[in-house]
N, C-alpha and C positions, 0 to 999 in steps of 0.2 A: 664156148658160151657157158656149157656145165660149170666148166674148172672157175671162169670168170664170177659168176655166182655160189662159187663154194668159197670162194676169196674171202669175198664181201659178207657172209655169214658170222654174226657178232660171237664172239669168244662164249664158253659154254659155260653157265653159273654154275654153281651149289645150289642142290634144290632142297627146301622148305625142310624133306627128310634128312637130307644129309646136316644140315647144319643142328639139326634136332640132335643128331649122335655125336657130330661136336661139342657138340656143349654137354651134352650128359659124360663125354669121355673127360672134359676138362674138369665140369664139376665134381667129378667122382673123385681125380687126381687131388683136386684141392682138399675135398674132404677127405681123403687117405694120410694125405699131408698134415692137415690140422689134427685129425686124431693119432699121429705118429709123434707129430710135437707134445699134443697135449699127456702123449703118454710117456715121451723123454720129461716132460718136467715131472709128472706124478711122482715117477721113477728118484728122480733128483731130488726131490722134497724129501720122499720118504728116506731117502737115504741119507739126507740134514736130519730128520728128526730122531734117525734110529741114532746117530753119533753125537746127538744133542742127549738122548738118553743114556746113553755109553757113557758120556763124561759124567752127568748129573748121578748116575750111578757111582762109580769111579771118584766125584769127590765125596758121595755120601758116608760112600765101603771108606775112604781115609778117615773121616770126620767119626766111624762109630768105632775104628782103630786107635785113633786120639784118644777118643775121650775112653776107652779101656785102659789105655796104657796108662790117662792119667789115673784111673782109679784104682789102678794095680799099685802104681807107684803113691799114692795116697795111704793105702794099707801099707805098703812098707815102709813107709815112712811112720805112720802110728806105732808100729811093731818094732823098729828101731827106736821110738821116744819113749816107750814104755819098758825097752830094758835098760834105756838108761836112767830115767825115773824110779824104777823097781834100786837099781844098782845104787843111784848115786843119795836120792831122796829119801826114800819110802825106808831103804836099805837100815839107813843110818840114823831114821828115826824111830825104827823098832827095835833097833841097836841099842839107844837111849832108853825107851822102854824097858828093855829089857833087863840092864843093867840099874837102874833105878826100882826095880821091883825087887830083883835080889835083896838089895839090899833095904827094903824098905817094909820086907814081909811084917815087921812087929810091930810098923809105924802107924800114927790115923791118917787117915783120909785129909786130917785139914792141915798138915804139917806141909811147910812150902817144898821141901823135897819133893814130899808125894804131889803136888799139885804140879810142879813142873814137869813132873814126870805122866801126870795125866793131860796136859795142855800138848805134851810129844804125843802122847795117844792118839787125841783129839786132832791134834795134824796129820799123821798117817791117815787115820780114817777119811780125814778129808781128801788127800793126795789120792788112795785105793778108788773113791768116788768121781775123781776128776777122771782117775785114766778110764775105770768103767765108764763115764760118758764120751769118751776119745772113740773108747773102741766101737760102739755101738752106732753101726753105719746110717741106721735109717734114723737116728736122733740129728746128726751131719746131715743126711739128705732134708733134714725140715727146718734148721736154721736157715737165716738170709745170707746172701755174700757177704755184705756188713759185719756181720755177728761172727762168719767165718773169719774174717780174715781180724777182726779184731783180737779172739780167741789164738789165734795163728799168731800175732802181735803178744801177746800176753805169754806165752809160752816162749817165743823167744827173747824177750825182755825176762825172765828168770832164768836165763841163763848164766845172765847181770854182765854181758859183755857190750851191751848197744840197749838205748830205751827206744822202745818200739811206741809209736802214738798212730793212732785212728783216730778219721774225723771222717765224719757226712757234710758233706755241703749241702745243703737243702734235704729234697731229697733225693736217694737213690735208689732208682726202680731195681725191681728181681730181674735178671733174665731168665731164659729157660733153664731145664735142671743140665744140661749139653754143655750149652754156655757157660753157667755157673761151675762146674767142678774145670772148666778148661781154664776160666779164669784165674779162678783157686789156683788150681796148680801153676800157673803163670807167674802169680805173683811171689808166690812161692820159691822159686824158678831167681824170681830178682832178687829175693830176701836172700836166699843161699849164696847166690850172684857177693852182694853186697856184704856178707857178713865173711866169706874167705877172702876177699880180694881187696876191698875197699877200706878196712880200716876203719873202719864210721861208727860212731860213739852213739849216733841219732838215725834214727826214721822214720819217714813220716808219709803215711799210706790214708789219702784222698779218693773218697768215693761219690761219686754225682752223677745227676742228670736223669734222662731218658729214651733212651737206653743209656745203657750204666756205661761208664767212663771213670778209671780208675787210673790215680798217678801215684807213684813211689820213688819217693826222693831218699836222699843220705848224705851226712854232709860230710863223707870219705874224701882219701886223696885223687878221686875222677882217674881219666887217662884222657890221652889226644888219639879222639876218633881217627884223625889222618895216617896214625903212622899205627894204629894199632889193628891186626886184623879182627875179621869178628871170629869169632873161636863157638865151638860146639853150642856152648852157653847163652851168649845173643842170637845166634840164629835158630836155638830152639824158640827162644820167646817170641821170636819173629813166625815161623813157620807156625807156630800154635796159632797166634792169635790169626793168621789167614785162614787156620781152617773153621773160624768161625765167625770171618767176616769181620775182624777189629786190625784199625793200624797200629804198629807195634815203634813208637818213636821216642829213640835213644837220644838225649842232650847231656853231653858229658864234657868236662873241661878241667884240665890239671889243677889238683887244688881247691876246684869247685863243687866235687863230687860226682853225684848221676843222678837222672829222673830219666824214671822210666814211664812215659804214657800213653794208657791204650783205651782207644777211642773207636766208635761203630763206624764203620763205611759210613759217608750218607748216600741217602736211600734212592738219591733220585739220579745218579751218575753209578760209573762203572767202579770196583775197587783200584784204587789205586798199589803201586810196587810198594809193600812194606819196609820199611828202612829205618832210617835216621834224617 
């Protein structure tokens, strides 16, 4: 009769307390969980932002190596212009000078000897004042890229192997002073490019826009992009202008010459692969 009524006795619940410590065990679990997550991703952020700082580090440290190296190579390139101006120029108009005074100790002042021989004066002195303004960095640091590379154009037009022309389209904004001497040297970088290899009797150095975008044509014997490697020379110009955010795009055709043109990322997309 017991056993019969212990049978029929309904199965035994969870009471009120027990289900109370259920649930505080589960909720506890859940919140250990979410704060183990939320501290794997902390974790993972911070360790995107430190290697997001790495690189922006990393291409800074490049970009303040650039623009050293161009300004080293800037001065030796002045220091080379200047012995050969002293040598070829300056040299051999004090040479005239010189030899025109001998012989002209007993002569006047308005006799055409003596006057040619003062107008060779009067050019030295002008040449000794040109290079004095070459040399002096911080007079460079306050002209425009324009005024730069026109001056850069003019110097190598007296060479009298190629006539060098500058033109502004509109206008052309300044970039920063980073920008501006990397440019500089860039374009620099073509002129050299162009005046050993190319043959070119002309060129012609285009500045516009805002931000600045600058083209340099020559109307040399080109080569064929396809079969010719890019050699030390194009992939400087290339890598330079990436480290400061410009594409660097070579059109060259046998015959036809080269233009080289470089132009800002735009701003609102990723940089694209510099090339041709």
């Amino acid at each position: 009769m017991h056993a019969t009524l212990r049978d029929r006795e309904p199965p035994l619940r969870m009471s009120d307390e027990g289900r109370f410590v259920f649930a505080v065990v589960v909720a506890t679990i859940l919140l250990i969980g979410m704060v183990g997550l939320m501290g794997l991703l902390m974790v993972v952020n911070t360790s995107r932002r430190q290697r997001y700082r790495a690189d922006l580090a990393e291409a800074e440290l490049q970009r303040t190596r650039a623009v050293q190296l161009a300004e080293r190579e800037g001065v030796e390139q002045t220091l080379a212009e200047v012995g050969r101006e002293l040598h070829d120029n300056v040299g051999q108009l004090l040479t005239v000078v010189q030899m025109g005074l001998r012989n002209m100790e007993a002569e006047r002042r308005d006799d055409p000897a003596a006057t040619g021989t003062m107008e060779a004066l009067e050019q030295s002195i002008e040449e000794v004042r040109r290079l004095g303004r070459s040399l002096n960095q911080e007079l460079w640091q306050e002209r425009s890229i324009v005024e730069a590379l026109r001056l850069e154009g003019d110097r190598i037009g007296r060479l009298g192997r190629v006539n060098v022309t500058m033109h502004e389209d509109g206008h052309a904004a300044e970039p920063n002073a980073d920008t501006k001497i990397i440019l500089f040297r860039t374009v620099q970088e073509v002129l050299n490019n162009a005046l050993r290899h190319s043959g070119a009797t002309a060129i012609g150095i285009t500045a516009w826009g805002d931000p600045l975008s600058i083209r340099v044509t020559d109307n040399g014997k080109g080569f064929d992009r396809g079969t010719t490697k890019n050699g030390g020379g194009l992939l400087n110009i290339i890598n330079r202008c990436e480290l400061i955010g410009y594409h660097a795009t070579l059109d060259a055709q046998p015959g036809k010459g080269c233009s080289w043109t470089l132009t800002p990322h735009a701003r609102d997309k990723a940089p694209d692969r510099v090339g041709g």
